[in-house]
N, C-alpha and C positions, 0 to 999 in steps of 0.2 A: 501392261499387265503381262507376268509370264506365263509362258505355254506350259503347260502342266499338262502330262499324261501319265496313266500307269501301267506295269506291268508286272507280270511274273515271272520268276528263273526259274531251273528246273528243281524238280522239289525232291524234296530227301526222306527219309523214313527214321524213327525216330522208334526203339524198340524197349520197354519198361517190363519190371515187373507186373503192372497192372494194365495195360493198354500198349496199343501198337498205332502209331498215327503216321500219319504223311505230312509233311509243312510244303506250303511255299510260299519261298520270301516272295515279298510284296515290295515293287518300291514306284516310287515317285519320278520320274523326271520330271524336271524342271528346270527351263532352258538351256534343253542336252545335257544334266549334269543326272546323274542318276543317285539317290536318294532312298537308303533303306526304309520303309515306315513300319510294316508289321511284315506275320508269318500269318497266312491262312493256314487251317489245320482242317485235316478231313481222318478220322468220320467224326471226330468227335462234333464240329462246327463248332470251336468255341466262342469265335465270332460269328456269327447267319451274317447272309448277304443284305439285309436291310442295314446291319450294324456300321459293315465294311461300304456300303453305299454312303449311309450319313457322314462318314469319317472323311471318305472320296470329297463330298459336298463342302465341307469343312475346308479342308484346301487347297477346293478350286476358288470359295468364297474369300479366302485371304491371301492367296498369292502365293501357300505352302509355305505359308510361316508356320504356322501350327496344327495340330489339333488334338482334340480329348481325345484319349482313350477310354476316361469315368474320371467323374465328380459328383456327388451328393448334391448338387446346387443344379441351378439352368444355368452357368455361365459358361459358354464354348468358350471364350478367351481365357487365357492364365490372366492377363493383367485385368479382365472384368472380374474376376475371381480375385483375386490379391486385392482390388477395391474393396469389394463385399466384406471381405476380411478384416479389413481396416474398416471398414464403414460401422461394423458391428461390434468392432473393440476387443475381435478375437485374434488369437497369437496361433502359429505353425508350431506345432511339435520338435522337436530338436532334433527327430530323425527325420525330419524333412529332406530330401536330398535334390538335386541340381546335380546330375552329372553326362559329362560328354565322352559320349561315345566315341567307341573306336575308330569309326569314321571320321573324326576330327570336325564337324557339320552341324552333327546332330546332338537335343541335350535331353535327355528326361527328366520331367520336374513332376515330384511325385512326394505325397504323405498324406499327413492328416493336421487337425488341429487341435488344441489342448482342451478346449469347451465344451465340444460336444464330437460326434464322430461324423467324421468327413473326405473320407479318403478322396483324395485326388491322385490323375495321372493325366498330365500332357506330354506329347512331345514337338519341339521345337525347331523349327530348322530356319530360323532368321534370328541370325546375333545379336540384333539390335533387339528385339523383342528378348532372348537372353538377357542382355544386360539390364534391361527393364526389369524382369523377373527377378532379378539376382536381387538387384537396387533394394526393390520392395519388399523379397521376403525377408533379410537382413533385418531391417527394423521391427518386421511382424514375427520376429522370434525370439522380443526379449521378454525376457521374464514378468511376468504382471506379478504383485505382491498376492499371495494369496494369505484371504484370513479364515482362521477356523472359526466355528461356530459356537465352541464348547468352551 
């Protein structure tokens, strides 16, 4: 199993028309490789610490392959989620996206689906678990015939 700890950098300030916050990045190592995951934000808390706890919990429990950030469902896995999706004969929206980050590491997989509303966001930092994702949401994004009523 790998050793998985977290930390903080030094955090930065962030100055809007409407609010003034503070970030700090958040990241993961795992097995000495350091690993962005999120920005805690102060004062706003847009994450509380119970949030950033469950998330922590999440991947210490898979090895830092993944974890939710939100989904509509109980599924912490993307690919428990991607089953569900297929299981119930629903499709991903078009603006579904999969993309890797700058850090070359990491991927966000994030959208919704076309049947009802379901926003999802994971992010991912085992490839393999990627390319599983990828495999699956490709077929769950083709078009189903839709009939009218009228």
């Amino acid at each position: 199993m790998a050793t998985i700890e977290f930390i903080e950098k030094e955090p930065y300030e962030l100055n809007t028309l409407w609010s003034k916050e503070k970030y700090f990045p958040c990241y993961m190592v795992k097995d000495g490789i350091e690993l962005f995951v999120w920005n805690r934000s102060e004062p706003s808390g847009r994450f509380d610490n119970e949030d950033l706890e469950l998330r922590k919990q999440q991947l210490i429990c898979n090895g830092g392959a993944y974890f939710k950030f939100y989904d509509h469902s109980s599924h912490i896995s993307p690919l428990d989620f991607l089953g569900w999706v297929s299981e119930h004969k629903l499709t991903l929206r078009e603006d579904t996206t999969a993309k890797l980050l700058s850090d070359g590491k990491t991927f966000d997989f994030h959208g919704n689906l076309n049947e009802c509303s379901c926003a999802f966001f994971y992010r991912i930092f085992d490839g393999n678990v990627m390319k599983e994702v990828l495999k699956k949401s490709i077929r769950l994004r083709k078009a189903k015939p839709c009939f009218d009523s009228e």
